[in-house]
N, C-alpha and C positions, 0 to 999 in steps of 0.2 A: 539334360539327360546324360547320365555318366557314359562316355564310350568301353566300355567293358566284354568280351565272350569268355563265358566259362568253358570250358573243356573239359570233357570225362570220358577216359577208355574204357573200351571193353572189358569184360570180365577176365582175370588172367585164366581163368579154369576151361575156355571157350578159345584161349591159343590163336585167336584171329587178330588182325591190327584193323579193329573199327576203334572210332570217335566219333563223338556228339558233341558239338557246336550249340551251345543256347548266345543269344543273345535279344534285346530291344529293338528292332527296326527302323527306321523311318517315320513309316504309316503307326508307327506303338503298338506292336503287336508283336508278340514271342515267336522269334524265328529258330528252329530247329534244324538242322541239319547235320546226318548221319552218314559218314564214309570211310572207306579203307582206306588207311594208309600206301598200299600199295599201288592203289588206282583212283588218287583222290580227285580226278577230274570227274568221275563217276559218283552221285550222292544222289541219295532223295532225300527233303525237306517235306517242310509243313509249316504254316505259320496257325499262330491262334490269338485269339482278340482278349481282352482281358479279363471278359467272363471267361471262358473256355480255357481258359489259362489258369485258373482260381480253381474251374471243376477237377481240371489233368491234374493239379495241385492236391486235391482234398483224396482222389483214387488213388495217385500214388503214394502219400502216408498210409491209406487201408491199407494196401496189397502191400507196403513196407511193413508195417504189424504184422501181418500174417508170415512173415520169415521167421523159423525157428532159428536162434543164436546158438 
């Protein structure tokens, strides 16, 4: 398993210092977690198994379509 986390900032138009952490687990499961830069000891997560990770996958291309360019 590659050791790899993506990281992706918040939206700049939202003026806040979040980021989201994805990465592979352990257990094989997409672990998630969301925090401010300001007070990064503070985060909540989520992990999801890899059906559930395929569904979050298939809703967020929908609701990405649905964004007018």
């Amino acid at each position: 398993m590659e050791n790899t986390k993506i990281i992706f900032a918040s939206s700049e138009h939202l003026n806040t210092g979040k980021e989201m952490q994805i990465h592979c687990n352990l257990n094989n499961e997409i672990f998630i977690k969301i925090y401010d830069w300001e007070v990064p000891e503070l985060y909540e997560w989520i992990t999801l198994n890899k059906a559930t990770a395929i569904k979050f996958s298939k809703v967020l291309k929908r609701e990405i379509s649905k964004i007018e360019s």
